[in-house]
ROBA-45393 format. One record per residue (C-alpha): residue number from 1; residue in three letters; z, x, y. Coordinates in steps of 0.2 Angstrom, whole numbers. Last residue first. Example, Ala and Ser with C-alpha at 12.3 -4.5 7.8 and 13.67 -1.06 7.14 Angstrom:
2
[2,SER,[36,68,-5]]
[1,ALA,[39,62,-22]]
//
This chain:
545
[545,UNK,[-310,-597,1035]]
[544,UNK,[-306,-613,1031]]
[543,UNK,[-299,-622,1050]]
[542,UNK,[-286,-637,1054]]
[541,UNK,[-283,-651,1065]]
[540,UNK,[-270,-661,1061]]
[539,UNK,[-269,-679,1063]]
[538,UNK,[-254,-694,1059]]
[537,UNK,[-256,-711,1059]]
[536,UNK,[-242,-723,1059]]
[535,UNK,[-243,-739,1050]]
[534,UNK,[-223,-737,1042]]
[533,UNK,[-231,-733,1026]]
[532,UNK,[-236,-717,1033]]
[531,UNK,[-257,-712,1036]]
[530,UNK,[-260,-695,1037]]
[529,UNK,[-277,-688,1044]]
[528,UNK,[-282,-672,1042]]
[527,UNK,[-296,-667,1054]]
[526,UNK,[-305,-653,1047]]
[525,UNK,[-315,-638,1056]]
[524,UNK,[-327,-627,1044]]
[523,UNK,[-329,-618,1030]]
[522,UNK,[-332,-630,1014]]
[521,UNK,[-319,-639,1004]]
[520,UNK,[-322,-636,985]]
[519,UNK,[-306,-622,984]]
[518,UNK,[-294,-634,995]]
[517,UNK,[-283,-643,982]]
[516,UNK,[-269,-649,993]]
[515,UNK,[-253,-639,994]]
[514,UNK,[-238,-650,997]]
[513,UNK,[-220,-648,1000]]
[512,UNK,[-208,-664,1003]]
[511,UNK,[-208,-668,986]]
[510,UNK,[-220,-681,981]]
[509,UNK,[-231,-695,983]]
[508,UNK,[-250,-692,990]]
[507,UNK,[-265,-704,991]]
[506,UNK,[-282,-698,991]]
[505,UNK,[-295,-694,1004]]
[504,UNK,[-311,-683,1005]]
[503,UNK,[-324,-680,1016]]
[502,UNK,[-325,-695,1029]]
[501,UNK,[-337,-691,1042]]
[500,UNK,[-326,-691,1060]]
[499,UNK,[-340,-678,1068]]
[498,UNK,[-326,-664,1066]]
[497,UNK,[-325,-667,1048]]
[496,UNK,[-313,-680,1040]]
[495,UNK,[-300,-679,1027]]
[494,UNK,[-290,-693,1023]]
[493,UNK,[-273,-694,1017]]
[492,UNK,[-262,-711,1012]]
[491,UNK,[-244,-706,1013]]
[490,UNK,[-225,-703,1003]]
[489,UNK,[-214,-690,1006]]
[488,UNK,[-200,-682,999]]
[487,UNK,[-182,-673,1001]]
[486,UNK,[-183,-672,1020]]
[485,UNK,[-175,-661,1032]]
[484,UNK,[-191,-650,1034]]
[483,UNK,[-208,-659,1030]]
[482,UNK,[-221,-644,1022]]
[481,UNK,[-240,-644,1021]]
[480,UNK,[-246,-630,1014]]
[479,UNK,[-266,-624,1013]]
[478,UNK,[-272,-611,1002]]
[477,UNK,[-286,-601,998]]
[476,UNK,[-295,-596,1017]]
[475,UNK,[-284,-604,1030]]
[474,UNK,[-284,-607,1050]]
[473,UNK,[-272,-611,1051]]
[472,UNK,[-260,-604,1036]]
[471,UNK,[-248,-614,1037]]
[470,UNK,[-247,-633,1042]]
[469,UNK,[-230,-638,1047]]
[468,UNK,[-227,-658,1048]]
[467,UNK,[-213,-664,1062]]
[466,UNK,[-226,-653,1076]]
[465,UNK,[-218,-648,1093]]
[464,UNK,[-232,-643,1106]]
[463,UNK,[-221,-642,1124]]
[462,UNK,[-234,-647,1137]]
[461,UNK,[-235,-636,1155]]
[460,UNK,[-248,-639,1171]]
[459,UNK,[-246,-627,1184]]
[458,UNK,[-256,-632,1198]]
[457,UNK,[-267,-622,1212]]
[456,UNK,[-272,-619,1227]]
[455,UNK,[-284,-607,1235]]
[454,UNK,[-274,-598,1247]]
[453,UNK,[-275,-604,1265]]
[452,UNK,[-286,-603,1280]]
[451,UNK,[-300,-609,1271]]
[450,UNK,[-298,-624,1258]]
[449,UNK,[-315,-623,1252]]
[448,UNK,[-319,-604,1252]]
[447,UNK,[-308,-600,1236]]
[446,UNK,[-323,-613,1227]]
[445,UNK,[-317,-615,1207]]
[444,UNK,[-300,-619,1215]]
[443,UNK,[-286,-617,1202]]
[442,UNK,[-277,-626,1188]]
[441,UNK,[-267,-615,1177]]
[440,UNK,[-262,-622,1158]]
[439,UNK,[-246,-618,1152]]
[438,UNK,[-241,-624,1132]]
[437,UNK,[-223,-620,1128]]
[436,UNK,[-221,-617,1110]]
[435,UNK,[-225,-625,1092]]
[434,UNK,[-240,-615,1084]]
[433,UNK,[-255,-620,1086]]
[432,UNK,[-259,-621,1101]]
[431,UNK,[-261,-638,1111]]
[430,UNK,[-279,-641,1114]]
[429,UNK,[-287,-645,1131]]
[428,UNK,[-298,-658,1138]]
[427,UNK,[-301,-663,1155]]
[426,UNK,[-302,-677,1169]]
[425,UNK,[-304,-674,1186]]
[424,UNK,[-298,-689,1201]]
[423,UNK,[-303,-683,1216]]
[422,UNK,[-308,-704,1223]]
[421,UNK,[-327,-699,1222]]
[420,UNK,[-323,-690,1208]]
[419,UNK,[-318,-671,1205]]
[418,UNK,[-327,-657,1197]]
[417,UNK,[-325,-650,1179]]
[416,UNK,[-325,-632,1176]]
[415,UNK,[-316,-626,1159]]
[414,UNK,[-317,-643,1148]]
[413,UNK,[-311,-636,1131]]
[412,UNK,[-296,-626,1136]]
[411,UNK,[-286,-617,1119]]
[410,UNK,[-268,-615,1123]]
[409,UNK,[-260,-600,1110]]
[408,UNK,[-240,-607,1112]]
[407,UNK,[-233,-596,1123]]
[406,UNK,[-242,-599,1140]]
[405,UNK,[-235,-587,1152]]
[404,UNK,[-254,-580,1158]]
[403,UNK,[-259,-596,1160]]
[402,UNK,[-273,-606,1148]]
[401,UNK,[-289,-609,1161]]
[400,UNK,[-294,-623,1172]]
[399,UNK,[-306,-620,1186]]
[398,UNK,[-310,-634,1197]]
[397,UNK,[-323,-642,1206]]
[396,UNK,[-320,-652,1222]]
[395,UNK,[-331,-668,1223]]
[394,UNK,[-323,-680,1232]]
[393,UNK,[-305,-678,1239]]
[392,UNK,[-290,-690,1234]]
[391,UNK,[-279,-695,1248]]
[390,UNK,[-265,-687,1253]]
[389,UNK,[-268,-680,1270]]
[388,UNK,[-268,-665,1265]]
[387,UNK,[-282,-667,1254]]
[386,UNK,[-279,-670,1235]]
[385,UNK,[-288,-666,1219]]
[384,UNK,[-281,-676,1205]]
[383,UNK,[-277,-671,1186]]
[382,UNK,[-282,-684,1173]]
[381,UNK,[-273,-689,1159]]
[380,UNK,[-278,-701,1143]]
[379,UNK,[-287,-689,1132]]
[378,UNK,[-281,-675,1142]]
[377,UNK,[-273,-662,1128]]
[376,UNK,[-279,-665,1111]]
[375,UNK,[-265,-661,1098]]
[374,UNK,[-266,-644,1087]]
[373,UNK,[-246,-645,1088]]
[372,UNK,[-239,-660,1091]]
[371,UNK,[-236,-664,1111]]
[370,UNK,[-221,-667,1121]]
[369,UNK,[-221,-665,1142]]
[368,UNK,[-230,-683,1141]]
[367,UNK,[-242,-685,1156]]
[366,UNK,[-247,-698,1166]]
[365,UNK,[-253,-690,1179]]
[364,UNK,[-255,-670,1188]]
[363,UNK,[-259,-667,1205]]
[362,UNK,[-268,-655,1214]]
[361,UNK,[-263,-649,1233]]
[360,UNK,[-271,-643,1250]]
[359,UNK,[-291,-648,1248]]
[358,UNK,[-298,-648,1264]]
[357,UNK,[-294,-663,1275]]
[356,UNK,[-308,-665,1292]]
[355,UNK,[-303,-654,1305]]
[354,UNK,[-314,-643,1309]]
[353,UNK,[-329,-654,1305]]
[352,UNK,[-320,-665,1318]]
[351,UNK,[-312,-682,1312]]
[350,UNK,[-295,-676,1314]]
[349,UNK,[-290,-689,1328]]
[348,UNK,[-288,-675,1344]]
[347,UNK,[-306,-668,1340]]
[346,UNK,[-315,-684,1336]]
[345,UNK,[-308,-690,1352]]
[344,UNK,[-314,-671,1361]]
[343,UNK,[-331,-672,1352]]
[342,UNK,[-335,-689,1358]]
[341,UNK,[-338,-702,1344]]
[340,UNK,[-325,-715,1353]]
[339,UNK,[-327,-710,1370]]
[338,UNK,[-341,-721,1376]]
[337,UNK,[-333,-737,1369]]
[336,UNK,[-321,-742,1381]]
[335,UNK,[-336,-742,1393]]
[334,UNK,[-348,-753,1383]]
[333,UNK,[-365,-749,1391]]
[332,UNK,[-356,-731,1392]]
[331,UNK,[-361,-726,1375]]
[330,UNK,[-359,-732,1358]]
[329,UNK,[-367,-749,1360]]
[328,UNK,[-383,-737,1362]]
[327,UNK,[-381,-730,1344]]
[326,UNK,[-381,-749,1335]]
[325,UNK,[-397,-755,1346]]
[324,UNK,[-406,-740,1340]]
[323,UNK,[-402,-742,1323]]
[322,UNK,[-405,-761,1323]]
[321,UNK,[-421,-757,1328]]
[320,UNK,[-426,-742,1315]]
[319,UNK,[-420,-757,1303]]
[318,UNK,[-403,-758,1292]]
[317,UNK,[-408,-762,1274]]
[316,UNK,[-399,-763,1258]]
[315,UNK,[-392,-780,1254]]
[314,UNK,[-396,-791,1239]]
[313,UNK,[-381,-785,1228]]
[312,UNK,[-370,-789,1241]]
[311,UNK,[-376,-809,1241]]
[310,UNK,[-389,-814,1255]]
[309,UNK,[-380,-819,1272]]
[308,UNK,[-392,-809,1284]]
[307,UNK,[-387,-794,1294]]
[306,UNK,[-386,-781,1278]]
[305,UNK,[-405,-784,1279]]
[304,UNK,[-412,-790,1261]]
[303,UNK,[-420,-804,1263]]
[302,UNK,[-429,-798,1278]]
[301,UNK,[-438,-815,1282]]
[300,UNK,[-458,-813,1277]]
[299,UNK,[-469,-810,1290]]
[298,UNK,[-469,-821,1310]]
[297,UNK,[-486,-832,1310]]
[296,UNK,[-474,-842,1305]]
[295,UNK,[-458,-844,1306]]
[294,UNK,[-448,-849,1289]]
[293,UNK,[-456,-837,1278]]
[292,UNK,[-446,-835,1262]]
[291,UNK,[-444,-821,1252]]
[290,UNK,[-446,-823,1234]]
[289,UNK,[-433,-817,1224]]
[288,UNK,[-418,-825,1233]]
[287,UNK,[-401,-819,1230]]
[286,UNK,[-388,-831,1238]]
[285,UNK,[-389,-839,1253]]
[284,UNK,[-400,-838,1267]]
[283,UNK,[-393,-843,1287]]
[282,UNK,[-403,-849,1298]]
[281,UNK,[-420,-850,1306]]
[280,UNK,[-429,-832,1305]]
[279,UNK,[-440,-822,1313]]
[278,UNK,[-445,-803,1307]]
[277,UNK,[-433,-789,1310]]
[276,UNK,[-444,-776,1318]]
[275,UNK,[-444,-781,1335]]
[274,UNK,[-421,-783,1338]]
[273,UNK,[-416,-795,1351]]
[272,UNK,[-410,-806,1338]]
[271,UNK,[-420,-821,1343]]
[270,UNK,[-422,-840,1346]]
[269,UNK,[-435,-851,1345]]
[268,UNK,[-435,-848,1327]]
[267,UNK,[-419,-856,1323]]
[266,UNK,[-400,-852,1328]]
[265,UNK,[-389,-838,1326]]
[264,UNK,[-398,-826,1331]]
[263,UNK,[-407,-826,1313]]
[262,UNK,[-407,-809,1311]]
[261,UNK,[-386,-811,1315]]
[260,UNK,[-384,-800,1329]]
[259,UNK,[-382,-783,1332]]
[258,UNK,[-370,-775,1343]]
[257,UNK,[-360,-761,1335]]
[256,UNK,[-344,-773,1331]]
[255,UNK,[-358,-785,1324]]
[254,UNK,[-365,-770,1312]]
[253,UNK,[-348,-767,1306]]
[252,UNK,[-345,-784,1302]]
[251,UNK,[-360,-784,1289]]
[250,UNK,[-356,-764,1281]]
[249,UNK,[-337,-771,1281]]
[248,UNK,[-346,-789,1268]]
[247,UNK,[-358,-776,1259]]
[246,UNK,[-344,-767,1250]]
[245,UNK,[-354,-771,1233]]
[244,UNK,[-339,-784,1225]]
[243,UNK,[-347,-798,1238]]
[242,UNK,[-352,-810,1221]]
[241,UNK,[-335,-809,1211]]
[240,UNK,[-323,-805,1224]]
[239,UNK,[-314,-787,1221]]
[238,UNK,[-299,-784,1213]]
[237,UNK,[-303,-764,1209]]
[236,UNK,[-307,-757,1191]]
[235,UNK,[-298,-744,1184]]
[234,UNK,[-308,-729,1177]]
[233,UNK,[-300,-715,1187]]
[232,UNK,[-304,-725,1205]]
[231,UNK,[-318,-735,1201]]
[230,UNK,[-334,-734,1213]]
[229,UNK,[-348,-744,1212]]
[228,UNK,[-337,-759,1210]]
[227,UNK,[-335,-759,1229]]
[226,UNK,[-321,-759,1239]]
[225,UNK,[-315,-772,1251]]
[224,UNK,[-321,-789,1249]]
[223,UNK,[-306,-794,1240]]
[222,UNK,[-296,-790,1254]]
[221,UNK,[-302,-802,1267]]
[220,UNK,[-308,-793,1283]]
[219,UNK,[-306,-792,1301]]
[218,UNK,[-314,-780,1312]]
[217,UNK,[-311,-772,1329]]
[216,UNK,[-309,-776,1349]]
[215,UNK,[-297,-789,1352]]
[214,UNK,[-282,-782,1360]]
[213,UNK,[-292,-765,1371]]
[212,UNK,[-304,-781,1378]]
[211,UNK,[-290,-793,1382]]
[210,UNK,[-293,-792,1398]]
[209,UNK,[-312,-797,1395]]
[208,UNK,[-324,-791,1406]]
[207,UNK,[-337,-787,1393]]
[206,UNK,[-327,-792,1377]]
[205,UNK,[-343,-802,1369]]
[204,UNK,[-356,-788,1373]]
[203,UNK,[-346,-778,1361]]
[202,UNK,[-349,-789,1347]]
[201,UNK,[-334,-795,1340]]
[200,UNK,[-329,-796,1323]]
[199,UNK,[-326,-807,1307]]
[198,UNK,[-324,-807,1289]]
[197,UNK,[-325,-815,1272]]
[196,UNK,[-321,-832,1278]]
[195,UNK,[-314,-845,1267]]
[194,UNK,[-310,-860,1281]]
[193,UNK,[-292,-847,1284]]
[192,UNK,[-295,-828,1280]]
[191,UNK,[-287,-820,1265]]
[190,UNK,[-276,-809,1258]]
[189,UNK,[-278,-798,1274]]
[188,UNK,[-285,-781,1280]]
[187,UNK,[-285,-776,1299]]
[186,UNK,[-299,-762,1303]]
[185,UNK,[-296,-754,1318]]
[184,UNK,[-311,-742,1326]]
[183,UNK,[-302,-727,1333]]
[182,UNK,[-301,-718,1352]]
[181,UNK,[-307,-734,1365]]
[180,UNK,[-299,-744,1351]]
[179,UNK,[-278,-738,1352]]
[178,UNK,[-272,-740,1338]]
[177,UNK,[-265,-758,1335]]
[176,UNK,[-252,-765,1321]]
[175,UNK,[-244,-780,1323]]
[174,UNK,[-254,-786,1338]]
[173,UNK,[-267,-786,1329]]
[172,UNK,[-262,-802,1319]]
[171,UNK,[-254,-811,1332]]
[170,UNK,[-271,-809,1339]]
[169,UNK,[-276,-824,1330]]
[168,UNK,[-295,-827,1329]]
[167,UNK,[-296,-835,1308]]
[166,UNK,[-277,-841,1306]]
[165,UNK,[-275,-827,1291]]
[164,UNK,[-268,-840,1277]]
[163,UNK,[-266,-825,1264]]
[162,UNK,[-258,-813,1275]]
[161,UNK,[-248,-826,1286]]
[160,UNK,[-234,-816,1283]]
[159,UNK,[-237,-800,1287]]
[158,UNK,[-229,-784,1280]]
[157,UNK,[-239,-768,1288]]
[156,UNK,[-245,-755,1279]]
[155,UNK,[-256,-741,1289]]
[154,UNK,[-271,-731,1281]]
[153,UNK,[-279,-717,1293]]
[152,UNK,[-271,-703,1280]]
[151,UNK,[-260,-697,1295]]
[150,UNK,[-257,-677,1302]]
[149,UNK,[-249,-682,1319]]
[148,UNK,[-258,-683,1335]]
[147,UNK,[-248,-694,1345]]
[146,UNK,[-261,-708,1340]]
[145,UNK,[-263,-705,1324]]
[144,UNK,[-273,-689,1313]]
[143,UNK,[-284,-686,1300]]
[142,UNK,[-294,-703,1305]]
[141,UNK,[-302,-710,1291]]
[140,UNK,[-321,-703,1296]]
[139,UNK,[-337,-716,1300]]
[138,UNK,[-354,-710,1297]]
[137,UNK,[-369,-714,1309]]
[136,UNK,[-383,-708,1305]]
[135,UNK,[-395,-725,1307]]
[134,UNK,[-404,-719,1291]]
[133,UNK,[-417,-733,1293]]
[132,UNK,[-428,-742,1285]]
[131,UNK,[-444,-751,1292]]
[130,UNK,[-455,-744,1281]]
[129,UNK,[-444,-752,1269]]
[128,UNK,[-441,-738,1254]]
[127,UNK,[-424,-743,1251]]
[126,UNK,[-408,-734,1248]]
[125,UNK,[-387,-741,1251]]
[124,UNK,[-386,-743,1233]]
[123,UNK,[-386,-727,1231]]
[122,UNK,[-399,-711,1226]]
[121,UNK,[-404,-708,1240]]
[120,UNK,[-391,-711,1254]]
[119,UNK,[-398,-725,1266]]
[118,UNK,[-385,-716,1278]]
[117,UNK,[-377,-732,1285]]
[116,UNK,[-378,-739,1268]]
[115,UNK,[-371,-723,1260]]
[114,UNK,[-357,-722,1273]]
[113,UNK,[-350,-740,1270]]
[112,UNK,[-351,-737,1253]]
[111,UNK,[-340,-723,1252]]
[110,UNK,[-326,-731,1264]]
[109,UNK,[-327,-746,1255]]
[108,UNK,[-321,-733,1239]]
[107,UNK,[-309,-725,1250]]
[106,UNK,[-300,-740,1253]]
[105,UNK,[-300,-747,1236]]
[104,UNK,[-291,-729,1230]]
[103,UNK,[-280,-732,1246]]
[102,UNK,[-273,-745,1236]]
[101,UNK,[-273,-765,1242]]
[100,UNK,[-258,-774,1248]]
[99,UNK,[-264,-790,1246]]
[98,UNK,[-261,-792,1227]]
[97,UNK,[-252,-774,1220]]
[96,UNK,[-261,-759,1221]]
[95,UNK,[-247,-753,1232]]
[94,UNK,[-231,-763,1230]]
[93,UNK,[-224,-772,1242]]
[92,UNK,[-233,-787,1239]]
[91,UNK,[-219,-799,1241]]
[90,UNK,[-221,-796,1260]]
[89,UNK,[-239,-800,1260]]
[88,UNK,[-251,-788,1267]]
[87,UNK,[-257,-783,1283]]
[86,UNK,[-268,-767,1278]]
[85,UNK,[-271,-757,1294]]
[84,UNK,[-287,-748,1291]]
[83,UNK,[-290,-734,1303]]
[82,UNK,[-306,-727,1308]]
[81,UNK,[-314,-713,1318]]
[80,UNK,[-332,-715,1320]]
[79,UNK,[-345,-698,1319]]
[78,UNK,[-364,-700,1327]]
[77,UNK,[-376,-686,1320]]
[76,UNK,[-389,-681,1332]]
[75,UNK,[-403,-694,1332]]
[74,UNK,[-406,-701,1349]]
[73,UNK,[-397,-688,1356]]
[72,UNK,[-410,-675,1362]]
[71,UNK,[-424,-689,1367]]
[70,UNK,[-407,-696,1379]]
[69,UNK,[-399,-710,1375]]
[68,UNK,[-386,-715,1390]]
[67,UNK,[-394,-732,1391]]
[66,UNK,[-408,-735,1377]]
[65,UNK,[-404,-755,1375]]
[64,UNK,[-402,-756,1394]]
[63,UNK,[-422,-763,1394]]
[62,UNK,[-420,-782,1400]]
[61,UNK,[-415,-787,1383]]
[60,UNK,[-401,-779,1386]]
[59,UNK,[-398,-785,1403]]
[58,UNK,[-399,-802,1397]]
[57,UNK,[-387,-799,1384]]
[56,UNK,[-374,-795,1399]]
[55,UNK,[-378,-810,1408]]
[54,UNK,[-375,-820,1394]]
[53,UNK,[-359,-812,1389]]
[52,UNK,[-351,-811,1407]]
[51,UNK,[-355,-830,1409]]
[50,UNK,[-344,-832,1394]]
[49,UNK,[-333,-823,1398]]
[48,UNK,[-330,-835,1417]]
[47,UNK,[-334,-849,1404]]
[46,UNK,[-320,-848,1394]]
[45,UNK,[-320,-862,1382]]
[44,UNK,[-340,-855,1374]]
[43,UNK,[-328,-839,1369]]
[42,UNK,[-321,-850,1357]]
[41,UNK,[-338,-855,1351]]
[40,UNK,[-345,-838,1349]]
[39,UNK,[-331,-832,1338]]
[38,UNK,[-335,-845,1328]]
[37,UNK,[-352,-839,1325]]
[36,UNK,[-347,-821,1323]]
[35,UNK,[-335,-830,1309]]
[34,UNK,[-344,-821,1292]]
[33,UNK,[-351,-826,1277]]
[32,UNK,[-345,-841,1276]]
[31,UNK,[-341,-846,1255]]
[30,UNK,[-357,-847,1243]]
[29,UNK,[-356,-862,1234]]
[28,UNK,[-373,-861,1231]]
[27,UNK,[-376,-869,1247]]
[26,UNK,[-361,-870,1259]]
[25,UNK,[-350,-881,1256]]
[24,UNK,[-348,-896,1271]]
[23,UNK,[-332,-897,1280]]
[22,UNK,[-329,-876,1280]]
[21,UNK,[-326,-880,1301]]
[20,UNK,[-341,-866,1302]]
[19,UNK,[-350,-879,1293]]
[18,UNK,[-347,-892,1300]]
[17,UNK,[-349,-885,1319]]
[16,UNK,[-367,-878,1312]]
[15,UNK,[-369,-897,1308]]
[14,UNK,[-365,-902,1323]]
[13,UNK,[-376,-889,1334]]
[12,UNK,[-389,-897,1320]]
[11,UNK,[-388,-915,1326]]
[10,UNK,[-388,-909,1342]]
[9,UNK,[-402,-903,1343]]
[8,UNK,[-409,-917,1333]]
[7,UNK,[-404,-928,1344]]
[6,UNK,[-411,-920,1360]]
[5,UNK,[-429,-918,1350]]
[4,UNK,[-431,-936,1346]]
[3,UNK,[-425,-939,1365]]
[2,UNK,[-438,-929,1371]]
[1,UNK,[-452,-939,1360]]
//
């Protein structure tokens, strides 16, 4: 009987080995989820760290879970500087562009990151467990560097081995480090050699460790980065088909804050040191809709706890445990840690409430200067709210009105829009009617966001040009239509109401001068639309009085 069960130990300590070695696919061909595992077994070579380690969880589960927490801090507000260095490949050198991901993709990992640690309402990051916890901890781009200057908390970094990561290589962080006892680094790279998604240390791991300020952080691929919840201006993101929710950072970060997998890494002999996460044996794949219960008497297995390996779409719960065990890896149980949320760091890396970017600048895209007369202004433009750091500010309303300088009679249509997650604000405007400059003001609909400095604002300006003129408009009896510099003209017409009903439509082909029959046309807006033999469509909008 004891050597049945000695074999078939290490019958499975081979196959975890297999699997972490990517020799055998995983089930439903879902990829590693993360290398904790592997992580372990390198450390397993040192045993002077590795005897550090177990002691160290020892003592946790000994009672040094709450050290440093007192009742009055268990639940204030717990604020993380971060700083995403994004190793891409040197032929990537444009933003957006393969590994080098845009800050837009950034921002929108960052979103979801914050709404699963603050099982926001209304997200994906919400559940109704019991259980369930808003662990309140949020985590800031860092506002400023290490020598304190004003920085977006994204650097760029050339590397490459960005798509063949070797998985554990400090080559990689030694590229580009801030120091980790002031910001949490987040490396970002093609992809991860044996297919994995991501991989961190848990603190407990780098007690004594030399290397401790070199190693600490997380390591991610870039297509798990982002979430398709949030697209920057209507563009989607390059993100993995089945981990496309954020969930693979929200994962990582739970190990670089102390917790286990729920399974503890093994079967269900052995624990995660957390109560309220029900036992478990191994890793679960995929999406089940039943949950299984692999150690009874123990409940059902959390399917959906951001700890296990379920797909993205799956995930949504961190316990009241797992909160508690997160906070206290934040205080001086971890030395190099204590600091990190401390009102002087947050103070120094622009993560204070005094110091987080307040909207300093707008900007206008992809815009052409020249319109026609009577033309919808913003139908493929947006105008972007900025922090000072550059990136795009969430939330912001505007007020758009003509400016006092416009010449050419501006009409806005969309008055008081507000910004996107990413700041990005679309609107509509018409061009006057007459050809002229068009100026259009963009202000802060808030003067108190910003404080400390005027309310900023944007001078947008379109040139209206028309090659038909339409005279009167609006009109009562008579419309003309007139082509200057040619002799005659020849088009397919079609007049629509404001809805896109057809009305009339007719052909003509004549002089350059036309007055189209108006007296049975009804008071209202019009759409005219010419149609050239070249294929191009013209519109004008028009009135009868």
């Amino acid at each position: 009987m004891k050597t049945w069960i000695i074999t078939t130990f290490f019958f499975l300590q081979l196959l975890d080995w297999v699997y972490a070695q990517g020799l055998i696919a995983e089930p439903q061909n879902r990829p590693p989820r993360c290398g904790h595992s592997r992580l372990i077994e390198q450390m397993q070579r040192d045993s002077v760290l590795f005897q550090y380690y177990q002691e160290h969880r020892q003592r946790r589960v000994g009672g040094l879970t709450s050290l440093g927490l007192s009742p009055e801090t268990q639940d204030s507000l717990i604020r993380i500087p971060v700083v995403f260095h994004v190793m891409h490949r040197p032929e990537d050198s444009v933003i957006g562009q393969g590994s080098n991901i845009s800050d837009e993709q950034i921002q929108a990992q960052m979103l979801a990151l914050n709404y699963d640690f603050r099982r926001q309402a209304g997200t994906r990051g919400f559940n109704t467990h019991p259980a369930g916890a808003d662990t309140r901890i949020e985590f800031v781009l860092a506002g400023r560097d290490p020598s304190g200057a004003s920085h977006k908390g994204i650097n760029r970094v050339p590397y490459a081995l960005s798509n063949a990561h070797p998985y554990g290589s400090l080559g990689l962080k030694d590229l580009s480090r801030w120091p980790a006892d002031r910001f949490l680094n987040i490396w970002v790279v093609g992809q991860i050699t044996s297919g994995i998604l991501g991989y961190s240390y848990l603190p407990a791991m780098l007690v004594g460790d030399p290397d401790v300020l070199r190693k600490d952080g997380i390591v991610l691929g870039s297509r798990m980065v982002g979430s398709v919840d949030f697209k920057p201006g209507g563009k989607p993101l390059n993100l993995h088909e089945i981990y496309a929710y954020g969930r693979t950072l929200t994962h990582e970060m739970g190990h670089y804050l102390d917790l286990y997998h729920t399974w503890g890494d093994g079967d269900c002999s052995v624990d995660d040191e957390v109560e309220d996460t029900p036992n478990c044996s191994g890793q679960l794949f995929g999406c089940p809709k039943t949950a299984p219960v692999d150690c009874p008497p123990a409940p059902p297995r959390m399917i959906a706890n951001y700890m296990d390996y379920t797909d993205d779409r799956c995930m949504n719960i961190f316990t009241l445990g797992q909160k508690a065990r997160m906070r206290a890896s934040l205080t001086s149980m971890y030395p190099w840690r204590a600091t990190l949320a401390s009102p002087s760091n947050l103070l120094a890396t622009g993560c204070a409430d005094s110091t987080v970017p307040r909207v300093g600048s707008l900007l206008r895209l992809e815009s052409d200067t020249y319109v026609r007369v009577n033309d919808t202004l913003g139908r493929g433009e947006w105008i972007r709210v900025l922090d000072v750091n550059g990136l795009g500010k969430d939330s912001v309303g505007l007020f758009l009105q003509p400016d006092v300088t416009d010449q050419g009679g501006l009409r806005v249509v969309t008055s008081s829009p507000q910004s996107d997650a990413f700041g990005y604000v679309r609107f509509r405007a018409l061009s006057g009617p007459r050809p002229a400059w068009n100026r259009m003001q963009a202000t802060l609909a808030n003067p108190s966001v910003g404080v400390g400095s005027p309310s900023p604002f944007l001078l947008l300006e379109w040139f209206s040009q028309t090659e038909t003129s339409l005279y009167p408009n609006p009109f009562t009896d008579a419309l003309y239509l007139h082509w200057e510099g040619r002799d005659s003209v020849s088009f397919q017409w079609t007049l629509l109401d404001m809805t896109g009903r057809s009305i009339q439509e007719g052909r003509y082909q004549g002089p350059a001068f036309w007055s189209p029959d108006v007296r049975y046309w009804q008071p209202q807006a019009y759409l005219l639309r010419l149609e050239w033999p070249s294929g191009e469509v013209e519109h004008r909008r028009m009135i009868k009085n």
